[in-house]
C-alpha positions, 0 to 999 in steps of 0.5 A: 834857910840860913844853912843854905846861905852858908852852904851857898856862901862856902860854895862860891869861895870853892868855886872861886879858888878852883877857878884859880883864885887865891883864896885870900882874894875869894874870902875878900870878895866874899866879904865885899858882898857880905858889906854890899848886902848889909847896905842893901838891907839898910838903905831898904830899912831905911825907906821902911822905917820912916813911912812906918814912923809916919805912920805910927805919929800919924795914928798916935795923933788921930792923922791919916800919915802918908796915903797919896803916893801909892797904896797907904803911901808907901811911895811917899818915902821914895820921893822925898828920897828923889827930892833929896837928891836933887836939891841943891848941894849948899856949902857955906863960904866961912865953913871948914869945908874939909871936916864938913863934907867928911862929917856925915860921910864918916857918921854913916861909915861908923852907923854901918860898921855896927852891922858886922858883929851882930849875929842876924841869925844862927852862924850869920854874923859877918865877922865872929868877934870873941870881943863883939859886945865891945867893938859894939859899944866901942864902935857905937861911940865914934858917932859922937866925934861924927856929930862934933865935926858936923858943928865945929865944921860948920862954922856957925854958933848954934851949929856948935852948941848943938852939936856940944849939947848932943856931945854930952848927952850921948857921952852921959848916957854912953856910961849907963848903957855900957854898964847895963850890958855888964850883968849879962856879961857877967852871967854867961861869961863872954862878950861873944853876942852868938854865945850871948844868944846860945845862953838864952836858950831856956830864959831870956836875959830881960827876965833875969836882968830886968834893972839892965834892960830897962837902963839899956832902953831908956840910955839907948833912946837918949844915945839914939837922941830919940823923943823925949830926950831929942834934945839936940834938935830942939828947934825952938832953941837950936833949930836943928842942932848940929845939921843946920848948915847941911842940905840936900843928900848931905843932910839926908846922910844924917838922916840915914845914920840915925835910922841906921843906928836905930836898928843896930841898937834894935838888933843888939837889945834883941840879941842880947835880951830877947834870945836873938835868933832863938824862937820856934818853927821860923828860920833864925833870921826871920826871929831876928827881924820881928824882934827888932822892928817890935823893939823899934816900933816901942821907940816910935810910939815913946817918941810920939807919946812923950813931951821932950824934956828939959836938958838940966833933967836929961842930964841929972838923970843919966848922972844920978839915977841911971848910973847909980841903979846899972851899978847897984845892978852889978853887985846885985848880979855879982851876989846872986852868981856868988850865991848859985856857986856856993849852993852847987847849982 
C-alpha cells in the first residue's frame, strides 16, 4: 500500500511537469497536499481521541462515557466540535490583543509541524531530515513560548501564573526527554528517525534502553501536561492556567494542539522504541498507527488512574531523579558500545 502511495505521488509530479509545469511548482504542490493531508489525519484524530478518552475515564470510573448521540456516542465529539464553533468569540478589553489572538494559532502551527519527520510508514516521511530527531525535539520545544504568550496576553494574574508554572514544567522536563533520546543515538549513530526504525529490525530499542524509555514516557507525559503531572490546569488553584481568558474556537484551538502533540510524541516513542513501521504481514503505516494509539491509550489509563500530584514534587522530581537516571544511562550506553567494540562484535 505504501508503494502504491509513492508510486501515485511521482506520478502526479510527472504528470504535472509533462503538462508544462515547472518542476519546482509540482514538487510545491505536492507538498501542499502532503501538509493538507496531514491535517486531515489530525483533525479526524482529534475527534477520535477524545470520545476514545471519554471513554476510557468512563470505564476506568465505573461511568457509561458518551452514549446518546449515535451509536456508543461517537457523534458526541462532533457536537460539542459544532458548540465550539458557535459560541461567542470573547476578548477581554485590557488583553494584548495581538499576542492573545496569535497564542493559539502559532501553538497549533508549531503541534502540526512535528508531523513532518516522522516517518508514518516505510519511505512515508514528508520531509527526510538526516537531523529529524533534533528538529523534533527542537520544534517540540517552541510550544512553551505558545503556552507564555497565551498568559502574558492575557493580561490577568492567574492567567500568567498559569502559564510560568506550565513554562517550568515543560522546560524541567524538556531536559530528561532530550537526554533519554541520547542512548538510542548513540547505539545507531544517526538522528535520521527512518534509519532509527531500520536499526531495529532484529530488537527494538525499549529492550536495550529500557532507563531511556521509561525517562522518555514519564517526561513525555509531564511535557504533554497530562495526569498526574496536569498541574498547569489545576482548577482548584489556577482555574484553567493559561487558557482562562480564552473561549469558544479560540480555546478549542489549545485543545487541539494538546491532542495533536499527544500523537506526535505517541508516534515518536513508537518509532523510536517500538520498531515504527516494522511488523509482519500488515503494510507499514498500519504498524505505525496501532502502536501509536496503544501508546496513547497508556496515557489515557495513567491519567485517569493517578492523582495529580504536588508542583514542589513535580519539580524535584524532574531536577533530581529524571535527570540523574537519563544521564547515568548515557555512561552506561556509552560502556556497553565501548565493550561490544573491543570484543569484535
Amino acid at each position: 500500500m505504501e508503494r502504491l502511495i509513492l508510486d501515485i505521488a511521482h506520478l502526479l509530479v510527472s504528470w504535472l511537469t509533462g503538462r508544462g509545469m515547472a518542476p519546482v511548482w509540482a514538487d510545491l504542490l505536492l507538498l501542499l497536499l502532503q501538509w493538507g493531508t496531514v491535517l486531515a489525519i489530525v483533525t479526524l484524530n482529534v475527534l477520535i481521541l477524545i470520545w476514545l478518552e471519554r471513554k476510557v475515564s468512563g470505564f476506568i470510573q465505573e461511568r457509561l462515557g458518551p452514549n446518546r448521540l449515535g451509536p456508543f456516542g461517537v457523534f458526541q465529539t462532533i457536537a460539542d466540535t459544532l458548540k465550539l464553533l458557535t459560541k461567542e468569540d470573547i476578548i477581554p478589553t485590557q488583553t494584548d490583543r495581538w499576542i492573545f489572538k496569535t497564542a493559539p494559532m502559532f501553538f497549533i502551527i508549531v503541534a502540526v509541524m512535528l508531523y513532518a519527520v516522522i516517518p508514518m510508514g516505510q519511505d512515508m516521511a514528508i520531509v527526510d531530515l538526516s537531523a529529524g530527531l533534533l528538529f523534533f525535539i527542537s520544534v517540540g520545544a517552541l510550544s512553551t513560548i505558545c503556552i507564555l504568550m497565551a498568559g502574558w496576553g492575557s493580561n490577568n494574574k492567574w492567567s500568567l501564573l498559569g502559564a510560568m508554572r506550565s513554562v517550568a514544567q515543560m522546560i524541567s522536563y524538556e531536559i530528561p526527554l532530550a537526554f533519554s533520546l541520547l542512548g538510542v543515538v548513540m547505539i545507531t549513530g544517526t538522528l535520521n528517525l527512518g534509519e532509527i526504525v531500520k536499526a531495529q529490525d532484529k530488537v527494538w530499542f525499549f529492550v536495550l534502553q529500557p532507563l531511556a524509555f521509561l525517562t522518555y514516557f514519564i517526561a513525555a507525559t509531564a511535557e504533554l501536561n497530562r495526569g498526574p503531572f496536569d498541574m498547569p490546569e489545576a482548577e482548584q488553584e489556577l482555574t484553567a492556567g493559561a487558557y482562562t481568558e480564552y473561549t469558544g474556537m479560540r480555546w478549542a484551538l489549545f485543545f487541539l494542539a494538546e491532542y495533536t502533540n499527544l500523537v506526535a510524541v505517541s508516534a515518536l516513542m513508537a518509532t523510536v522504541f517500538f520498531g515504527g513501521w516494522q511488523g509482519p504481514l500488515l503494510p507499514s503505516w498500519i504498524w505505525i498507527i496501532i502502536k501509536t494509539y496503544l501508546i496513547m491509550l497508556v496515557f489515557m489509563w495513567l491519567k485517569w488512574t493517578f492523582p495529580r500530584i504536588r508542583m514542589d514534587h513535580l519539580m524535584s522530581f524532574s531536577w533530581k531523579v529524571l535527570i540523574p537516571i537519563s544521564l547515568i544511562n548515557i555512561v552506561i550506553t556509552g560502556i556497553g558500545i565501548k565493550f561490544i567494540q573491543g570484543m569484535g562484535w
